[in-house]
Each structure stands twice: as structure tokens, then as C-alpha cells.
N, C-alpha and C positions, 0 to 999 in steps of 0.2 A: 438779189435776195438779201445780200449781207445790208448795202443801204439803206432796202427799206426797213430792217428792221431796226438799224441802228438811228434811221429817223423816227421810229414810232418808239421807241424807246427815250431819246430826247426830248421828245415832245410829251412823253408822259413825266418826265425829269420836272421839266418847268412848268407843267399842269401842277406840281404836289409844290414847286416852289410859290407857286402864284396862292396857290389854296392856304400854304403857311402863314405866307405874307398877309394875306386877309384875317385869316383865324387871330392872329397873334395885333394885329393894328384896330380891330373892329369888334366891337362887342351888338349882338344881335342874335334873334331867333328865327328859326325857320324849321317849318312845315312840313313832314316828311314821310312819305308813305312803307309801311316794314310789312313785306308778306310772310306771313309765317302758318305753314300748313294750309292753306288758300285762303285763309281768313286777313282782310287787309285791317292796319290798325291805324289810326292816325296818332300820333307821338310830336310833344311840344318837345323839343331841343336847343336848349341854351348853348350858347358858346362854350361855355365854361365847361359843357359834359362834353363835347366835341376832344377828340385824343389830339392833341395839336400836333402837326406834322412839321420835323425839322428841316429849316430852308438848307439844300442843297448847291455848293456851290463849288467849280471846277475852276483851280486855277491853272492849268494847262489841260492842253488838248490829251497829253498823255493818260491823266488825271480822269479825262471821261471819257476815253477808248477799255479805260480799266476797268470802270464802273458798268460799263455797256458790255464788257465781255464777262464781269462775276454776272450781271441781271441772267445775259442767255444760257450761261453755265447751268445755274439754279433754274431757270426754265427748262432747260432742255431737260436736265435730272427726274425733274418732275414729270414728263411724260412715258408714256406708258412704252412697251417693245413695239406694239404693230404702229406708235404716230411715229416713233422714231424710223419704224421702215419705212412709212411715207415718204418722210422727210428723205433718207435716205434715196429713196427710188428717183426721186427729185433729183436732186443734187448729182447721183451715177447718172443719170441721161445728159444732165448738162456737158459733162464729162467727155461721155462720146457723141454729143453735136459737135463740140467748140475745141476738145482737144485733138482731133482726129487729124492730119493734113488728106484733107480728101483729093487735092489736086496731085499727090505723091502717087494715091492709087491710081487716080484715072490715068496719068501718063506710064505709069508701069507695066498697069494690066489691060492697057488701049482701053481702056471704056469713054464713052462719050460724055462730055462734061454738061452732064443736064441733071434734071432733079432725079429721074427715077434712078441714074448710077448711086448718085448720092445718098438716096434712100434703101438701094441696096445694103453701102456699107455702113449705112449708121445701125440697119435694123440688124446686123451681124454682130455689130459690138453689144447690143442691148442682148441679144440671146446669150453674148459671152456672159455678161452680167449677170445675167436670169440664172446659167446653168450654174454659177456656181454659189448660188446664195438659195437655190429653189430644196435643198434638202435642210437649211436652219427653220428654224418656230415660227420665223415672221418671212421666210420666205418669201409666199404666196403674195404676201401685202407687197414686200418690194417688188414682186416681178408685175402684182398691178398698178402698179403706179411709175413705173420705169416705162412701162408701155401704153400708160394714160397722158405721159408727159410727151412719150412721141408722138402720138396722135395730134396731141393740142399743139406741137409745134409742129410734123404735117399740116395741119390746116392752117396755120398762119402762114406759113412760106407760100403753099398754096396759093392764098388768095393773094400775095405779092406778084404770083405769074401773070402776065397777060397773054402768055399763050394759050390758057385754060381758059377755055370760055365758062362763066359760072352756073352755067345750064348743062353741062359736062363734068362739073366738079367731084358733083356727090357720084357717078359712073365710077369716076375715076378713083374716087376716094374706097368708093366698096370692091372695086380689081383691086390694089393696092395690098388692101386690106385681107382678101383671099390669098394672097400672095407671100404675106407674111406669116400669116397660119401655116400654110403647106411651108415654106422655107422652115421653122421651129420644128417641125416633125422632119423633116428631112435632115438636118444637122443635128439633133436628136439621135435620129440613128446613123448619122453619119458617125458620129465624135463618140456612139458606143458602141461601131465594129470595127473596121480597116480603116485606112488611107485610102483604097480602092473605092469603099461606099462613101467615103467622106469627099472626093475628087468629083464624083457623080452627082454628091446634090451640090456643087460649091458649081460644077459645069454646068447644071441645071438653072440655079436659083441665079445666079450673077451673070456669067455667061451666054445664057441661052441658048447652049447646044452647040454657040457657032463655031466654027474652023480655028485652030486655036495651037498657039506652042507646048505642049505638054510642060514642059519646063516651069512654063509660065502659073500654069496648074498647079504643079507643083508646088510653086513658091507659096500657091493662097493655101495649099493644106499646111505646108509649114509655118506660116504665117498663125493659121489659127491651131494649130497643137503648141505651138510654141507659146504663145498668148494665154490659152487656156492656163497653162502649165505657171506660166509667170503667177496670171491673177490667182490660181489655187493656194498657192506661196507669199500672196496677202494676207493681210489679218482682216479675216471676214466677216466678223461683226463691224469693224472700222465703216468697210463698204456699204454692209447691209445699212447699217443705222446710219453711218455720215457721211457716204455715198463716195467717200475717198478713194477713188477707182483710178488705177495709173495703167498705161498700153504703152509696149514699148514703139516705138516709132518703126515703122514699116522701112526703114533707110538700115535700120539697126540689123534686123533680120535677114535682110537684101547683103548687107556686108557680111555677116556670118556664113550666107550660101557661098558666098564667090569666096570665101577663105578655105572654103572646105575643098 
């Protein structure tokens, strides 16, 4: 995200440098169409009424990392609370795709190293997300677009399996889908009564009922009361608007149990 913006920003750099160069070497007129109240006007334009744009030029690289970070500064200012929760929701999902160690869980909590584990504990972190930005103003916009952006990268990984035949995809993608509804109402009231209802939908949704070390149980409600509790104790517009979302590492919490 950061590259491409930092190349469409370049590339509009040396579009205004190119346009100076001309303006300032070339004297000419040109033709121009100006809509104003739907009425089109056609307007002769000499050079000389032209605002000449000053050539831009960076003699180190420092020098237009600077420039490219005051442009998005002044951009991003300029947007409104609900694009910034967009952006926001964006950037929190990237977060819990790429920051997670999912291979930590799966050998911890014996789950099998396939997509659907994987999509259990990504769609965990995003509900952590949701819950705690879903009572500010733009809320609602981050928790859709945190879970617009899981979607769109469900479906790319997806279509990377060859074990899914693509005549079973979209089956699969609307179970999935029911799946993660019923999980956010279950953790919902899991994380607003006990450990007891909270251990039930975590056995349910992750688990699947089966035969299991309590202990092990255990660790995933501490896991997520401890987590919740961290992210609460962020600064939450940070997340909401620039998606700044930190979890501590499942190793971290794993040492705190065995210290106790």
C-alpha cells in the first residue's frame, strides 16, 4: 500500500515537473473545455495566462521520502472520519493476516494446519478489532471494511487451493460465511458474561466440540480476555483511523500461564 502510493505520488512529482518544463521553454495556445453549472464553454488559453508550475527537484532520496510523507500527511488531513475508518479497517486486517504466528497456534492448540484453522483464528482477531472500535462514530465503517478486506483476501487464498474445486467454492464460501456470523454473536456473549460462556463458544467455534485438555481451553479464554484487555489500553482512534493494531504474541501469554 505504502509503494503504491509512494509511486503514484512520484509519478505525479515529474507529471508537474514535465508540464513546468514545457510551460516555461514553449510558448503556445491550446483549446480547452471548462464545465461550469452543465453548461460547457470553450476558452482560448495562452501560455502566459497558464499559472506556471515550479520545476521540482530532489537531491537525495531523503529529500523525496520527505516530500512524499508532508503530500500524504496533507492528504490524509483532508479526509473525512468515516474514509479514514476505511483506511483504517484496511490496514487493522493486514495486521491480523501477516502479524499473527499462526503456526504457534496450530501446534499449541493441536489444530490442523489447513485454511479453515487459519480462518478460524484470523476471523478471532478481526472480531477483537470490531469489539473494540464498534462503540466510536465511525465504528460501524471500520468493522465493514475490516471484514470486507477479509473477504477479498478469503477469496484470493481460496482460489490459490487446488484442493477446492471451483464448482464448490462459492458452497464453501457461504458455510464459511454462516460461520463467522454465528462465531461474532457467540463471542459477543461470550466476552459479555463468564469464562464459563466465553470457554463454550471458543469450544464450539474453534474446536468443534471435540475431546480436548481443559487447560488447553483455558489458555484460549486467557488468550483472548488478556488481548481484549491489551487492545482496550490502545489509543483507539490510532486503530480506528490507521489501523495501528498490535497483539501480543501467543508465546508471551503461554509464559505468563506457566509463571503463575
Amino acid at each position: 500500500m505504502q509503494s503504491l502510493c509512494k509511486t503514484g505520488i512520484l509519478q505525479w512529482t515529474l507529471r508537474c515537473s514535465r508540464i513546468s518544463q514545457l510551460i516555461n521553454s514553449s510558448s503556445y495556445s491550446c483549446t480547452g473545455l471548462l464545465t461550469f453549472k452543465g453548461s460547457i464553454l470553450h476558452s482560448k488559453v495562452q501560455s502566459h495566462d497558464i499559472m506556471k508550475l515550479p520545476s521540482i527537484n530532489f537531491s537525495t532520496s531523503s529529500e523525496l521520502n520527505g516530500a512524499i510523507a508532508s503530500v500524504k500527511k496533507k492528504l490524509y488531513n483532508l479526509m473525512s472520519a468515516n474514509s479514514k475508518a476505511k483506511l483504517g479497517g484496511c490496514i487493522a486486517y493486514e495486521k491480523c493476516a501477516d502479524t499473527i504466528d499462526y503456526q504457534e497456534f496450530f501446534k499449541y492448540f493441536d489444530l490442523p494446519d489447513s485454511f479453515q484453522s487459519w480462518f478460524l483464528i484470523v476471523q478471532l482477531h478481526v472480531w477483537m478489532c470490531t469489539l473494540i472500535t464498534i462503540t466510536e462514530k465511525s465504528g460501524l465503517v471500520f468493522r465493514n471494511n475490516i471484514v470486507d478486506s477479509m473477504w477479498v483476501d478469503v477469496e484470493t487464498r481460496l482460489g490459490h487451493l487446488k484442493e477446492v474445486r471451483r464448482s464448490s467454492r462459492k458452497q464453501f464460501l457461504a458455510e464459511i460465511s454462516d460461520q463467522f456470523r454465528a462465531s461474532q454473536i457467540a463471542y459477543d456473549e461470550g466476552v459479555l458474561s463468564n469464562d464459563t460462556v466465553l470457554a463454550s463458544a471458543v469450544w464450539r467455534t474453534i474446536f468443534g466440540f471435540r475431546n480436548m485438555d481443559p487447560r488447553v481451553l483455558e489458555t484460549m479464554v486467557f488468550y483472548i480476555r488478556k488481548q481484549i484487555d491489551y487492545l482496550d489500553h490502545q489509543h483507539t482512534e490510532n486503530i480506528l483511523f490507521k489501523g495501528t493494531v498490535e497483539f501480543i504474541p501467543l508465546k508471551t501469554i503461554i509464559d505468563k500461564i506457566n509463571a503463575v
